[in-house]
N, C-alpha and C positions, 0 to 999 in steps of 0.2 A: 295689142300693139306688137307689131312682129320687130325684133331684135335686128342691129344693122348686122351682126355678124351672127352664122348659123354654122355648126359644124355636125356631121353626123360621122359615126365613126362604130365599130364593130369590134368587142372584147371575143376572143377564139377563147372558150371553154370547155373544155372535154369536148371537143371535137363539133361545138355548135357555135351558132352566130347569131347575135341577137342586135340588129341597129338601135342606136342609141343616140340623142340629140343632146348638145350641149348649144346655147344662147346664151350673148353678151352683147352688146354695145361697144365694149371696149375694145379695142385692136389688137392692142398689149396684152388684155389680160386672157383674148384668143390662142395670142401666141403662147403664152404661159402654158395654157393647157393644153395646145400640140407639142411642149416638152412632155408635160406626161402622158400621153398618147402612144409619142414615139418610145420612150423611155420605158413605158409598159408592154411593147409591141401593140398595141390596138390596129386595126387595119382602119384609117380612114379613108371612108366613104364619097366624103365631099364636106367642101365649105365652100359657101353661100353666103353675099352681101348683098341684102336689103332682098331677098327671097332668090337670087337668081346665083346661082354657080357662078362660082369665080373662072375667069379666064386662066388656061393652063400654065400662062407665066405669071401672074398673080398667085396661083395655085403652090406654085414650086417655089415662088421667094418668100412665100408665107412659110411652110416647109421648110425652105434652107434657114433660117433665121431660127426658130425651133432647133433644128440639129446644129447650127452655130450657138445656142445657148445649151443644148442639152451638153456638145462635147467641152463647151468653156467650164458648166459645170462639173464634171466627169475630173476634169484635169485639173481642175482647184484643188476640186475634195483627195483625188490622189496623189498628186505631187507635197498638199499644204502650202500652196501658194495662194497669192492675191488673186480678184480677176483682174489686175492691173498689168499684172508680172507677165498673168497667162497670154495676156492681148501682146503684150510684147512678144515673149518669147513667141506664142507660136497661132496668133494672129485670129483667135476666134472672138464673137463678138462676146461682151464683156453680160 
């Protein structure tokens, strides 16, 4: 049964590349793993819903949402604050 959400994505290792697939169903827990992706540097490939590549603005709000949780993260952990505080102060998603 093929997964509603597909991401393929590329770890840079001494200087090679090797594609790589990750499938979920869940949308959320997609986006989870485009935190550590980006977090890691991973170059992604593509993500695909229900076998077919996501449309480019699809593509980039899946992506901005990832780096809105990875910098919410980022700035919790370094300030010691809430993610409540951080959405206040300085407006990423929580």
């Amino acid at each position: 049964m093929l997964a509603k959400f597909a991401i393929e994505y590329s770890p840079r290792l001494n200087g090679h590349t090797r594609k790589l697939h990750y499938a979920n169903d869940d949308p959320v827990a997609c986006e989870e793993f485009l935190v550590e992706l980006l977090e890691r540097g991973y170059h992604i490939d593509a993500i695909r819903h229900e076998g077919m590549d996501l449309p480019k603005e699809k593509f980039d709000k899946m992506v901005r949402a990832a780096g809105s949780m990875l910098a919410s993260r980022s700035i919790c952990n370094s300030l010691g604050i809430s993610p409540e505080e951080e959405h206040y102060r300085f407006g990423f998603a929580a």
